[in-house]
N, C-alpha and C positions, 0 to 999 in steps of 0.2 A: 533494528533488533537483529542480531544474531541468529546462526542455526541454531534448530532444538537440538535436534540427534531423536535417539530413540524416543518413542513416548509408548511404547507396546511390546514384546514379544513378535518381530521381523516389520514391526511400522516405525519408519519415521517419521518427522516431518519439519519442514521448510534445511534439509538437508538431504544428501544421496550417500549415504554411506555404501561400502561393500558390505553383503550378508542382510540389507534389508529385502521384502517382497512384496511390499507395497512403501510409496509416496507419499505425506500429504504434501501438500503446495496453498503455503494463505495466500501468496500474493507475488506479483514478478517483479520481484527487486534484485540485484544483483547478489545481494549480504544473504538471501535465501535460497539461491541456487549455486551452493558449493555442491560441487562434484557431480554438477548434470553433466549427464552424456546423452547423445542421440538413441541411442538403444538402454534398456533395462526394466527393471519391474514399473508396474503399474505405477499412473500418478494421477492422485484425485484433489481436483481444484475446481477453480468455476469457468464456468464458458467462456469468459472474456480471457481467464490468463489459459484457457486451455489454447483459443486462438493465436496469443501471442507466444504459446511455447510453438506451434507450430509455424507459425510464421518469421519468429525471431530467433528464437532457442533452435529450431532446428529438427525437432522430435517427432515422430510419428506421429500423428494421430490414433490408431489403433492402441496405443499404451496411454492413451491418457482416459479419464472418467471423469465426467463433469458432474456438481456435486454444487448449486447452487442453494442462495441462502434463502431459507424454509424447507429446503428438500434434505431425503435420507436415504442411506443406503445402509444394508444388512448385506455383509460378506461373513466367509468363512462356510460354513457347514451349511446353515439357515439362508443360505443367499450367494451372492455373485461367487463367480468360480476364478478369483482373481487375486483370490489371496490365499497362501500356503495352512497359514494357521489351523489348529484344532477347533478353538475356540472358536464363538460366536461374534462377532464385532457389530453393532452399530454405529451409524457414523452420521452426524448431522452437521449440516453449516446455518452458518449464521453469518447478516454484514457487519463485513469490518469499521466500517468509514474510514475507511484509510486512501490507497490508489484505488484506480480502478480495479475490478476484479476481483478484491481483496477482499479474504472472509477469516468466519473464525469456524473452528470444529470443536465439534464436544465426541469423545468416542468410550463407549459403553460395551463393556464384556463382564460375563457374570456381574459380580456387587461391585466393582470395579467402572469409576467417571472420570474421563479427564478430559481438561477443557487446554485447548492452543489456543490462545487469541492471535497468532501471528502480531503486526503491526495493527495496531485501531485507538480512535479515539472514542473516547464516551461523548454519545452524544443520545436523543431521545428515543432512538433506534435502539441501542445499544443497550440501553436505561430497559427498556422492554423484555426484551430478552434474558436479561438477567437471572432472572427466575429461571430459567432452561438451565442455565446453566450453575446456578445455583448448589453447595453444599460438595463438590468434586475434591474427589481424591487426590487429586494433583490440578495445579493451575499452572501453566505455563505464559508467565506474564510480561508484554511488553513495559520493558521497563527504563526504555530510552530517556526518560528527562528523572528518573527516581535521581536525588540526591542534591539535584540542581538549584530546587526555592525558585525555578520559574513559572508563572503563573500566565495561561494564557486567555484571550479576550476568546469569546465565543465566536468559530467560523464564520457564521455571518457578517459579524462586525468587521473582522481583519478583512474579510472580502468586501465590504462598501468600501472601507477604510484605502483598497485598492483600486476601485471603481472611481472614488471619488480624486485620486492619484490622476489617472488617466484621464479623468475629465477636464482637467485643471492643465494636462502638459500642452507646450506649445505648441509643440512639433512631434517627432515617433515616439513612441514610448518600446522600454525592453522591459522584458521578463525574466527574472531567474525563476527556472523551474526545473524538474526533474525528466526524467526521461520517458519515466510514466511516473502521474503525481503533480499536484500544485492544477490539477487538470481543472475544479472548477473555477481557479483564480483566472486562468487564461478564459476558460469559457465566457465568464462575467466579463471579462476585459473585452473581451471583442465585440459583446453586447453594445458593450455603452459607446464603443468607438468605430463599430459597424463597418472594421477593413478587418483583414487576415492579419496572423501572423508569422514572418519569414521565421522556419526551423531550417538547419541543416536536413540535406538528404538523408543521409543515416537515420534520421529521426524523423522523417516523414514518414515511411513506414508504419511504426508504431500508433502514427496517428491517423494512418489510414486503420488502422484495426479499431483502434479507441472510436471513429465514428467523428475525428474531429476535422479530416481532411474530405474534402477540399476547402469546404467552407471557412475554418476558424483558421488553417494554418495552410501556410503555400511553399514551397523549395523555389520558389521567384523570387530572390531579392530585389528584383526591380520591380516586383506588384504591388507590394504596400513599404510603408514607413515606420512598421512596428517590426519587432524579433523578440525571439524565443530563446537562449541561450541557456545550458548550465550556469551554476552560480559560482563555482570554483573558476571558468572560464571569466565570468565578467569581474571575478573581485581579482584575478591575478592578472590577466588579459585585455579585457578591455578597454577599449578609450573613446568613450563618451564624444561626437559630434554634433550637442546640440540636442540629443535622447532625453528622453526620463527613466532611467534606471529604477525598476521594483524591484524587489528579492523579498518577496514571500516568506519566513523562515523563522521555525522555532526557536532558534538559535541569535533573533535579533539581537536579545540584550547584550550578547554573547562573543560575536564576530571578530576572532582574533585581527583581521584585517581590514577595520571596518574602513569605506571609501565614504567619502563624503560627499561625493556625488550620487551617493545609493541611497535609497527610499528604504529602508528597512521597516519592512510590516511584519508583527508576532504572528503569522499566519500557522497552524501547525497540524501536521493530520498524525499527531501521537499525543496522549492524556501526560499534560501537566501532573504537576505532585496530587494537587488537591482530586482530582478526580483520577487518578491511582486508588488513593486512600476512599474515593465512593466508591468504586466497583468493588474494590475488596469488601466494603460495605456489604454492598448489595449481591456478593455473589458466594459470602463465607466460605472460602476452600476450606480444604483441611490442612493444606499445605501448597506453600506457593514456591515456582522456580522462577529469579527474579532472570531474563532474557534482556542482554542490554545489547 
């Protein structure tokens, strides 16, 4: 999904324009953080992507505000002294189930609701919640697969369906996965084959934040026989010695490039069509902006 831009009078979010004075931030994906800089107005996300702005992005700490899912805050006049506005704001998070970190916000001024899902899929979490966010003046909707007629199998399945991958290869097994994301398919995977797996340096990092290093992933290529790779790296790049190639990925049925040596699992952490069409269900905006 894309940047929003405005969603308030001086609030963004999952964007940094110039002339906003306050952030939201759903989640740390690259497509979400156009025009961060080290310095600027406040930015409220949750504790885990608040770590990785400061660890990875680079950002203060002192500008950021953590803003985890069940918790609130009241800025403006009635509350924090952190944002410019006249108005009153409330501001609530909610989980995304998307990467780590990732939430959604509903933010309340006068008669005035609006709900950013950032990236998320529906799931029974999600399903719960609904009602919170229910009846909103504006929905800001992930709407990465609208249009597509892909339908996907429920997270758990696509993750045995990789489990059971892995149990079956002869030898390493690789992973396409994200940078941050695809994080419980690697987790499961390690489970069931009880070795790490080799990331590049650059991206060990991240996985010391995420909680997944040392343990699930190593910058040793000579400590185990599994690896972690981007998925544009192994469909244009790689060459198979004898691995089991997974790639995780909404986009299975899809894959302009498809290798025949790749596992292609429907794994997805964004709502297929059909449960698009339930959360609109279940959360009647008044009006939706479709975010692709």
């Amino acid at each position: 999904m894309a940047a929003v831009g405005f969603v308030a009078d001086g609030i963004s979010a999952d964007s940094f324009p110039a002339g906003a004075t306050l952030h939201l931030l759903t989640h740390f994906h690259s497509d979400h953080l156009a025009g961060l800089k080290p310095e600027g107005a406040p930015i409220v996300c949750s504790t885990l992507t608040a770590r990785l702005l400061i660890g990875i992005g680079r950002v203060s700490a002192a500008r950021l505000r953590p803003l985890d899912p069940g918790q609130q805050m009241v800025l403006g006049p009635d509350g924090a002294a952190l944002f410019s506005g006249e108005a009153s704001v409330t501001l609530t998070s909610f989980d995304a189930n998307h990467c780590p970190g990732a939430v959604m916000f509903l933010l309340e001024e006068h008669n005035r609701r609006v709900v950013i899902t950032g990236d998320f899929r529906l799931d029974d979490t999600v399903r719960r919640v609904a009602s919170r966010l229910a009846g909103a003046d504006v929905l800001y909707l992930d709407a990465t697969y609208r249009g597509t007629g892909l339908r996907f199998p429920p997270q758990e399945e696509a993750v045995a369906r990789v489990v059971e991958i892995c149990r079956a290869a002869p030898a390493g097994v690789t992973l396409g996965v994200y940078t941050i994301g695809k994080n419980r398919v690697l987790r499961a995977a390690h489970d069931a084959l009880g070795q790490p797996f080799y990331v590049p340096r650059d991206r060990y990092r991240v996985y010391e934040i995420l909680g997944d290093a040392p343990d699930r992933v190593t910058a040793d290529r000579e400590a185990t026989p599994h690896s972690a790779y981007g998925v544009g790296y192994l469909e244009r790049y790689f060459k198979p010695r004898g691995e089991t190639v997974v790639v995780p990925t909404g986009w299975a049925a899809w894959r302009s490039r498809r290798r025949p040596w790749i596992h292609y699992v429907p794994y997805s952490e964004h709502c297929d069509e059909a449960e698009l069409d339930e959360f609109l269900d279940l959360t009647r905006p008044r009006r939706v902006v479709e975010i692709r």
